[in-house]
C-alpha positions in Angstrom: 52.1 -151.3 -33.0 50.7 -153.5 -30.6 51.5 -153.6 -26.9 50.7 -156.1 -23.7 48.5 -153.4 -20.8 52.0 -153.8 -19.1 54.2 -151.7 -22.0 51.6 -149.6 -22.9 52.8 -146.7 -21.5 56.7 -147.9 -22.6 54.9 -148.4 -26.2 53.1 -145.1 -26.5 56.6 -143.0 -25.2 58.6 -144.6 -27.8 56.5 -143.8 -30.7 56.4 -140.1 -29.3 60.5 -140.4 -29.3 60.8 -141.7 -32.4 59.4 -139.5 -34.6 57.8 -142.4 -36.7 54.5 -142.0 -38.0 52.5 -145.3 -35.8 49.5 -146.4 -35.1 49.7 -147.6 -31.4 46.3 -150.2 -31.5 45.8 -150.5 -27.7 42.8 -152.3 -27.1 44.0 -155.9 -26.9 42.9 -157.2 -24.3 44.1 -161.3 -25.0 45.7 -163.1 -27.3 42.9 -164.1 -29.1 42.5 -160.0 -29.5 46.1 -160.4 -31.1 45.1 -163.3 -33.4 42.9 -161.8 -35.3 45.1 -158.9 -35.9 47.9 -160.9 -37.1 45.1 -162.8 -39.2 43.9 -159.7 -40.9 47.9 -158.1 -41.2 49.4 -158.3 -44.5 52.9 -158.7 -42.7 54.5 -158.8 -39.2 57.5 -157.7 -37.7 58.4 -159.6 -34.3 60.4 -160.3 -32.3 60.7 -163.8 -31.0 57.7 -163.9 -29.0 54.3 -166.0 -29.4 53.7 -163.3 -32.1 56.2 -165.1 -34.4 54.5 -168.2 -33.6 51.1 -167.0 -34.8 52.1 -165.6 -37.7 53.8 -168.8 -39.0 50.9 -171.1 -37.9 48.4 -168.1 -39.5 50.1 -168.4 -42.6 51.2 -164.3 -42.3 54.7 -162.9 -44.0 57.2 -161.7 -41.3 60.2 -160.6 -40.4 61.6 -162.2 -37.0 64.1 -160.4 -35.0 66.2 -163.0 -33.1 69.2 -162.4 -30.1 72.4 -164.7 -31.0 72.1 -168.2 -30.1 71.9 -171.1 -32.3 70.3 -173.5 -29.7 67.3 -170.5 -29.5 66.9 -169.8 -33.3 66.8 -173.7 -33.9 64.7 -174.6 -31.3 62.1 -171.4 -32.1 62.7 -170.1 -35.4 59.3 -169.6 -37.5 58.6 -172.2 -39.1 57.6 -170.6 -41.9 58.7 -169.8 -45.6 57.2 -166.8 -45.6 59.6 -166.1 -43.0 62.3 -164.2 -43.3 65.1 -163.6 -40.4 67.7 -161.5 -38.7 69.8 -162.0 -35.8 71.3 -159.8 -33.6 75.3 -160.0 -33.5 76.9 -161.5 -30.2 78.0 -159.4 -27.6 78.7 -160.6 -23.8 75.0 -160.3 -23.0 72.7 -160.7 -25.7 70.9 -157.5 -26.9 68.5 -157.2 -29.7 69.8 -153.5 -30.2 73.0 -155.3 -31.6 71.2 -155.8 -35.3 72.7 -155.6 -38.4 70.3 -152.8 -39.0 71.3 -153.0 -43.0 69.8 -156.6 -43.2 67.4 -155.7 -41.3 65.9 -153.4 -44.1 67.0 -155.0 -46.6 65.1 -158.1 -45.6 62.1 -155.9 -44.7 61.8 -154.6 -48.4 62.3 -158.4 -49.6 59.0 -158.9 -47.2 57.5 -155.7 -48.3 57.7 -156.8 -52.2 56.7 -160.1 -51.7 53.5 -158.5 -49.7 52.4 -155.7 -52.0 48.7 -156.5 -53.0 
């Protein structure tokens, strides 16, 4: 997982929460730091940040996570086809907890199977 100096400490807590076995690479220090990693990554899993952005222009596999709004998604969807996508549901405010967590992982094997080297 990768983590901006300013969620570092928000990053490493959740790993410790979660339970999920994660390497937390924390010596980033710009977005060039960040390029290469998405250059060397054999997917990515975003959400819509820069990161996506990268990864599409890098030529890297990804899963985008995307709040509701079609204005958003068709203004800043990768533009990518090794893109795949899931958006959150809508709700009053938009909240990226409100994925269909089912697609979600079913979209990440798709990405997963199309990766495996």
């Amino acid at each position: 997982m990768l983590s901006s100096p300013d969620t570092y400490a928000q990053t490493k807590q959740m790993i410790a929460e979660s339970g999920v076995q994660a390497i937390h690479y924390d010596v980033c220090r710009s977005i060039f730091d960040v390029a290469s990693l998405i250059a060397k990554a054999q997917f990515v899993i975003s959400v819509d940040t820069a990161i996506v952005h990268m990864a599409s222009g890098l030529h890297v596999p990804q899963l985008a996570l995307y709040n509701p709004g079609t204005a958003n998604f068709s203004q800043w969807h990768p533009n990518s086809e090794l893109a795949f996508t899931s958006i959150a549901s809508k709700h009053k405010v938009p909240d990226i907890n409100e994925l269909d967590w089912l697609d979600v992982e079913q979209k990440l094997t798709q990405l997963m199977a199309k990766t495996k080297r």
